[in-house]
DRENDO-1510 file (C-alpha; in Angstrom, 1 decimal, always signed):
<recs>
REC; n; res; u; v; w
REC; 1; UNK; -17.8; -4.1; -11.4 .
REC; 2; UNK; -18.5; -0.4; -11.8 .
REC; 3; UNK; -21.3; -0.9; -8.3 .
REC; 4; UNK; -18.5; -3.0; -6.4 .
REC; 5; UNK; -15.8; +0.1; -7.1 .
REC; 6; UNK; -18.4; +2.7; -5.3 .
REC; 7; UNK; -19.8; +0.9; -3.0 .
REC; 8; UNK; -16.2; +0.1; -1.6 .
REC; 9; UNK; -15.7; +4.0; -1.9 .
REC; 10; UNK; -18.4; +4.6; +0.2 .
REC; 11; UNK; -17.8; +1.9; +2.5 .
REC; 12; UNK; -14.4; +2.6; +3.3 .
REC; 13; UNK; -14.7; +7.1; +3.2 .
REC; 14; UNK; -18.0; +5.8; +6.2 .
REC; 15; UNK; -15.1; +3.2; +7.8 .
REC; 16; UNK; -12.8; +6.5; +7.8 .
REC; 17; UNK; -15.4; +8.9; +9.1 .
REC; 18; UNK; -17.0; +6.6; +11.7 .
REC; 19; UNK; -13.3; +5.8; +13.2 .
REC; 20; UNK; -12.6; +10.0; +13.7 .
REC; 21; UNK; -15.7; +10.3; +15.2 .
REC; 22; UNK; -15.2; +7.8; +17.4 .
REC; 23; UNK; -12.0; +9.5; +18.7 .
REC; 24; UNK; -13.7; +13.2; +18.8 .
REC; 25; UNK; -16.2; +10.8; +21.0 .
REC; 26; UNK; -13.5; +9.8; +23.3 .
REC; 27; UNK; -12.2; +12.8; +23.7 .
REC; 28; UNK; -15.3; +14.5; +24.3 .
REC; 29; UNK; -16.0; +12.4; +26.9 .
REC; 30; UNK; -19.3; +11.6; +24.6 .
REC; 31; UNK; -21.7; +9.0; +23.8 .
REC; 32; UNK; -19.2; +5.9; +21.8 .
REC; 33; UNK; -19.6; +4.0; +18.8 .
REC; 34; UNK; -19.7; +0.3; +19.7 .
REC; 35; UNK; -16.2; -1.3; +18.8 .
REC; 36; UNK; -18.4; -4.1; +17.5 .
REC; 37; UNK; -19.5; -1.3; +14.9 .
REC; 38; UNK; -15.8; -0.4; +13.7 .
REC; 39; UNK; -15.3; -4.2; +13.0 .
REC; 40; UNK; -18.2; -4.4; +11.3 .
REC; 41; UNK; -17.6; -1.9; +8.8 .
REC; 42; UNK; -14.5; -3.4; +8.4 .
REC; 43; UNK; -15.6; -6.7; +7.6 .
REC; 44; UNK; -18.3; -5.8; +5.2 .
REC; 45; UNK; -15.3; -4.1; +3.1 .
REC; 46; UNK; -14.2; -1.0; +5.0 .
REC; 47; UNK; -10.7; -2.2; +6.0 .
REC; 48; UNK; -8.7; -0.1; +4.4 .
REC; 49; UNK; -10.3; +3.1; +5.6 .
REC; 50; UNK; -11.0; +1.8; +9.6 .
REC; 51; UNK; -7.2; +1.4; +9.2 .
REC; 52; UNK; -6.4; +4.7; +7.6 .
REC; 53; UNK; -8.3; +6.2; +10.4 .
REC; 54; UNK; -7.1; +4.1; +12.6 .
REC; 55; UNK; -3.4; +5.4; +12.5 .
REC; 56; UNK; -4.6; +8.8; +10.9 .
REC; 57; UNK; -6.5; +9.6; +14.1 .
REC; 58; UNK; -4.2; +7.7; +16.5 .
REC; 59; UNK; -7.4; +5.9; +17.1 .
REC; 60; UNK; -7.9; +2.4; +19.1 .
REC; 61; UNK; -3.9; +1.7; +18.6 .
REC; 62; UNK; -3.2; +0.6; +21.7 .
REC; 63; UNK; -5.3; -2.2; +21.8 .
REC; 64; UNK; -4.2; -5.0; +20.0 .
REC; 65; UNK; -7.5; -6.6; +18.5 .
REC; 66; UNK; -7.6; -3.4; +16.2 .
REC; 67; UNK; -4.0; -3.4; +15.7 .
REC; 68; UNK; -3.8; -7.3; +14.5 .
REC; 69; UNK; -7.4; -7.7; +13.8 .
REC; 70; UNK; -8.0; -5.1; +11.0 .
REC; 71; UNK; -5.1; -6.1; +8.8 .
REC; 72; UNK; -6.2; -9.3; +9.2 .
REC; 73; UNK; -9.5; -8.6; +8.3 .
REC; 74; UNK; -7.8; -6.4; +4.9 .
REC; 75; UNK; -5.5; -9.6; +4.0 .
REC; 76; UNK; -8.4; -11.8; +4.2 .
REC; 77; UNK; -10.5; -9.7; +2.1 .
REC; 78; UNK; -7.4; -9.9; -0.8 .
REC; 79; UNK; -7.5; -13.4; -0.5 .
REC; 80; UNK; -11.2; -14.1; -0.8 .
REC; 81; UNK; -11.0; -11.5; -3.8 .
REC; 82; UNK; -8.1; -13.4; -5.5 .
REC; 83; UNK; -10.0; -16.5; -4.9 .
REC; 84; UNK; -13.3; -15.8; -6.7 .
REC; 85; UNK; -11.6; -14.1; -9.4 .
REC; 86; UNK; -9.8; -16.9; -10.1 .
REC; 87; UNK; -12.9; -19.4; -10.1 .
REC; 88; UNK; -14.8; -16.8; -11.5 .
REC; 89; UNK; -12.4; -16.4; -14.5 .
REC; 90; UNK; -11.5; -20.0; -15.1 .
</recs>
């Protein structure tokens, strides 16, 4: 448990960094991350910081795959999690 609750620290502070560097990207005119990157870490259990990000840096709010699609992503992480705990802990 202790290696699941770090690893989802990490995860989610690299979700978070990754989404304001994309924007200093954008506004740099720079090289971008790959959108397919920012889902990514999401999915593998970044949600909650891509979305932090997301709104903290204004960041990829206007289009509404992020704006649905990581929430979604976040609520379907809390069900899987309920889920195996409760087979897990039966």
């Amino acid at each position: 448990m202790k290696y699941l609750l770090i690893y989802l620290l990490i995860i989610n502070v690299l979700a978070f960094l990754v989404m304001g560097a994309d924007k200093r990207r954008a506004r740099n005119q720079a090289w971008r991350i790959p959108e397919k990157t920012l889902f990514f870490l999401s999915i593998i259990g970044g949600s909650p910081g891509s979305i932090l990000g997301m709104y903290l840096f204004r960041h990829k709010t206007r289009h509404w795959y992020f704006v649905v699609g990581m929430p979604l992503i976040l609520v379907a992480q809390i069900v899987l999690a309920i889920l195996v705990y409760y087979v897990t802990h039966r």
